[in-house]
C-alpha positions as CSV (number, residue, x, y, z in Angstrom):
1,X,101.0,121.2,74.2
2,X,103.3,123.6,72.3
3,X,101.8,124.6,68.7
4,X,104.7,123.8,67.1
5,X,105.2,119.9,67.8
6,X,101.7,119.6,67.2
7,X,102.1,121.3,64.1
8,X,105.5,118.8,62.7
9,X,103.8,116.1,64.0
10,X,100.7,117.0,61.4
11,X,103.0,118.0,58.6
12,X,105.2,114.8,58.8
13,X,101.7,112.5,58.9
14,X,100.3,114.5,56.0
15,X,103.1,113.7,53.7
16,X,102.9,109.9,54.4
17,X,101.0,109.1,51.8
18,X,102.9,111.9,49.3
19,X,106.0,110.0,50.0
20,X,104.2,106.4,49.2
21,X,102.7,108.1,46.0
22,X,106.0,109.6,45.3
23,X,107.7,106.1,45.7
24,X,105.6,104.4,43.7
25,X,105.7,106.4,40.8
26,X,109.6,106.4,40.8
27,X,109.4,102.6,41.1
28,X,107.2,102.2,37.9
29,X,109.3,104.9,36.2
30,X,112.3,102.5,36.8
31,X,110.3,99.3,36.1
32,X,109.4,101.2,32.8
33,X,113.0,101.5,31.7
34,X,113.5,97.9,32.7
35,X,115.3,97.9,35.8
36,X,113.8,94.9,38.1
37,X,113.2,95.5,41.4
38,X,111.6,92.6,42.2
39,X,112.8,89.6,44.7
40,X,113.8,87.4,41.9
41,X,116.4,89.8,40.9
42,X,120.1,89.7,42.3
43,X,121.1,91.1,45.7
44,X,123.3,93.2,43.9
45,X,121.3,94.6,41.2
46,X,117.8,95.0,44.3
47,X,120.5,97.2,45.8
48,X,121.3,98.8,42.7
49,X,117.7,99.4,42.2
50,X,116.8,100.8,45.8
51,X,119.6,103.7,45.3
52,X,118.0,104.4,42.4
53,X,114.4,104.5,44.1
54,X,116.0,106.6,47.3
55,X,117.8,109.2,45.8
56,X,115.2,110.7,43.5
57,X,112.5,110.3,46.9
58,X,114.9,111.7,48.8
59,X,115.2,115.0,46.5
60,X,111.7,115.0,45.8
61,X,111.0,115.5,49.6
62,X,114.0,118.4,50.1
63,X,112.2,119.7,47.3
64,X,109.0,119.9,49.3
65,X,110.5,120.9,52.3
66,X,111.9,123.9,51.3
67,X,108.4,124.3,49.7
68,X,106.4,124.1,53.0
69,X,109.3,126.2,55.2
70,X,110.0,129.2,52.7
71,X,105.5,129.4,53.4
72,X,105.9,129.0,56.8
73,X,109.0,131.5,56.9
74,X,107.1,134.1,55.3
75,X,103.8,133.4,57.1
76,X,105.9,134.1,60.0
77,X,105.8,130.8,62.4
78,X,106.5,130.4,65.4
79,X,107.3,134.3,65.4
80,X,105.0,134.6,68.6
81,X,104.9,132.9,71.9
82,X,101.2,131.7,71.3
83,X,99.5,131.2,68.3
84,X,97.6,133.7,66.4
85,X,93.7,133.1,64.9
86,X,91.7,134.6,62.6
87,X,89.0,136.5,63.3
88,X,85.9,135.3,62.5
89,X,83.3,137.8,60.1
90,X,79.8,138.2,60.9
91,X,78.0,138.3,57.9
92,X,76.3,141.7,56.6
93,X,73.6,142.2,54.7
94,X,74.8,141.6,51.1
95,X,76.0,138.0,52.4
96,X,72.4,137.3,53.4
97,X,70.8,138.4,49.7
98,X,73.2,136.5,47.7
99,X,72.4,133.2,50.4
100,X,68.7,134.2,49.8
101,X,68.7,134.5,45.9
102,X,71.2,131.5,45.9
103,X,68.4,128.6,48.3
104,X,65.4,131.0,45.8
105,X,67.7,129.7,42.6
106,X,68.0,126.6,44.3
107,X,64.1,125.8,44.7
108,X,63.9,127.2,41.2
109,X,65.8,124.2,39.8
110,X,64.2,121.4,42.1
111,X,60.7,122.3,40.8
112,X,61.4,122.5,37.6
113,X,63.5,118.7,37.7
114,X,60.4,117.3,38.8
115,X,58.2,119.1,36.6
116,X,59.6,118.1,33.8
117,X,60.4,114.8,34.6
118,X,63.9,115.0,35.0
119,X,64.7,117.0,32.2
120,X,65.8,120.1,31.9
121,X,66.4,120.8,28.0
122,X,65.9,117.7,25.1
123,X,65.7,118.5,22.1
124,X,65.1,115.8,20.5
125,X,62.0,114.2,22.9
């Protein structure tokens, strides 16, 4: 399968739930300055009310858009035929003291919790 539909198809399903979040807020915004959206308002003023839900979604999402393709323009997508990965870093010796001194820090701490029964600093007990 090509990278790049698999890639849209991720984008547009990740910004689902924006787009709900987005909608909502607008709609309370709206509801805030008392416009009723509900369905005991008039056909005329729920239409009213959904143009006035629409358009500020609508920019919102350009507005995210042009976010996501200005850092996939200068990431360079779809430049290449296939797609390019990382390398991945074996880790040196440096890596492995700070990972030893950090589990060491680590044991530290869980001793002295139980210990002290649960408590690292009270000054009033």
């Amino acid at each position: 399968m090509n990278y790049k539909i698999s890639y849209a198809v991720s984008l547009a399903l990740r910004y689902i739930p924006d787009i709900q979040e987005t909608y909502f807020n607008i709609s309370q915004a709206q509801q805030a300055r008392g416009y009723d959206n509900s369905k005991k308002a008039k056909f005329t003023s729920r239409v009213k009310g959904i143009k006035r839900i629409v358009l500020p979604l609508i920019f919102s999402s350009i507005e995210r858009i042009d976010t996501i393709s200005t850092a996939m323009e200068l990431r360079q997508f779809g430049q290449y035929k296939r797609r390019t990965w990382y390398v991945k870093k074996q880790l040196k010796k440096d890596d492995y003291v700070v990972l030893c001194l950090t589990l060491i820090l680590l044991m530290l701490v869980v001793t002295l919790f139980f210990l002290n029964n649960s408590r690292y600093f009270n000054p009033w007990h």
